[in-house]
C-alpha positions as CSV (number, residue, x, y, z in Angstrom):
1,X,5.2,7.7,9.0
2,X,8.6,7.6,11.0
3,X,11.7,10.0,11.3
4,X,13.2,8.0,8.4
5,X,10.1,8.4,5.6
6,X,10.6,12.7,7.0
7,X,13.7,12.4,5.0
8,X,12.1,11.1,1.8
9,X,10.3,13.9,-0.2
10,X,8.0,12.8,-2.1
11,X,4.6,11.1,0.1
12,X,1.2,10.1,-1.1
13,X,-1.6,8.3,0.9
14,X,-4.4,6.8,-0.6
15,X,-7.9,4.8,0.6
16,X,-9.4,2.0,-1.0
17,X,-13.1,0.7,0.1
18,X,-14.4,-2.1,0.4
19,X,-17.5,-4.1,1.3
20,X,-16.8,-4.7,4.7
21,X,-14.0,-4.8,7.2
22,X,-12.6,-8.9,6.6
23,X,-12.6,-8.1,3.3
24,X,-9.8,-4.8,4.0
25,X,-7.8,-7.1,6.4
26,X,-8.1,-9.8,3.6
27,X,-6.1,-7.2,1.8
28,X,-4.1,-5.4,4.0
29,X,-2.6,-8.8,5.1
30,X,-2.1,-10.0,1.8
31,X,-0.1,-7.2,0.5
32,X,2.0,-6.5,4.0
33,X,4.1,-9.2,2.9
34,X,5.4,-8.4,0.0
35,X,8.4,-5.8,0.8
36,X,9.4,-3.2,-1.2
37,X,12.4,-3.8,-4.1
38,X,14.1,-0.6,-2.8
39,X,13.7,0.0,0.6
40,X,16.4,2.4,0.9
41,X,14.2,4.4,-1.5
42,X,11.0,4.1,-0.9
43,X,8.8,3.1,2.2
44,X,5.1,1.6,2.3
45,X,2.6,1.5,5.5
46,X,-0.7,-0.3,3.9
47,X,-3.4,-1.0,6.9
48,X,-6.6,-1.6,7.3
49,X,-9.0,0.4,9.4
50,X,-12.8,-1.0,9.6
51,X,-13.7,-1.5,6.2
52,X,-11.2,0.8,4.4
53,X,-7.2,-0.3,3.2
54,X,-4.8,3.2,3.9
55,X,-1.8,3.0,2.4
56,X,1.4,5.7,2.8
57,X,4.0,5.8,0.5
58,X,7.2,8.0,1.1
59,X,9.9,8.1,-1.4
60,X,13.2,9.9,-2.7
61,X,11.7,10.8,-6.1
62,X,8.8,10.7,-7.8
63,X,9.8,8.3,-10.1
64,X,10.3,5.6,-7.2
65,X,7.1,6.7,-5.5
66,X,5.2,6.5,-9.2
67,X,6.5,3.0,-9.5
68,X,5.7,2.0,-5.9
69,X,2.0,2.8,-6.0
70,X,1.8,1.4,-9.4
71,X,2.7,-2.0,-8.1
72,X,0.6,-1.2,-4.7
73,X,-2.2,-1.2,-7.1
74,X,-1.7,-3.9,-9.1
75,X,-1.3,-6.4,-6.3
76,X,-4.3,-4.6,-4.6
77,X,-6.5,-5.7,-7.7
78,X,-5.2,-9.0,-7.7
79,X,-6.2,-9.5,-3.6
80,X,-9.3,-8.1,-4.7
81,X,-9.9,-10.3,-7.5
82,X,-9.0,-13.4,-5.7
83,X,-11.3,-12.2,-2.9
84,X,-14.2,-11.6,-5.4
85,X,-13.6,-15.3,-7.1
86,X,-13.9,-17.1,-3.4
């Protein structure tokens, strides 16, 4: 995280697994594009390290940081699902 995310209260990191390393940069690159709504509220680092997706949310309250991962893991489904289907 950077100087600015120090400033935003509220952090949570999480790990997702999955079968193998192209399958978490499958991921990690399909969700890096998608910026967050608010991003004077809440900031998002998701990358992929060998077969693992890290994500690291930072936000001003936990309501933003609640809806942030929410919608991390939504789209993370849907990457994964569309990965699955292929």
């Amino acid at each position: 995280m950077t100087e600015t995310t120090k400033a935003l209260g509220f952090k949570y990191s999480l790990s997702l697994e999955y079968p193998n390393q192209e399958y978490s940069q499958h991921v990690s690159n399909a969700l890096a594009v998608d910026e967050e709504l608010h991003a004077d509220r809440v900031h998002r680092v998701v990358r992929s390290e060998g077969n693992k997706l890290i994500a690291e949310f930072a936000a001003i309250d936990a309501r933003m940081l609640r809806v942030s991962v929410n919608s991390f893991f939504e789209m993370a489904v849907l990457a994964t699902r569309t990965l699955d289907e292929l």
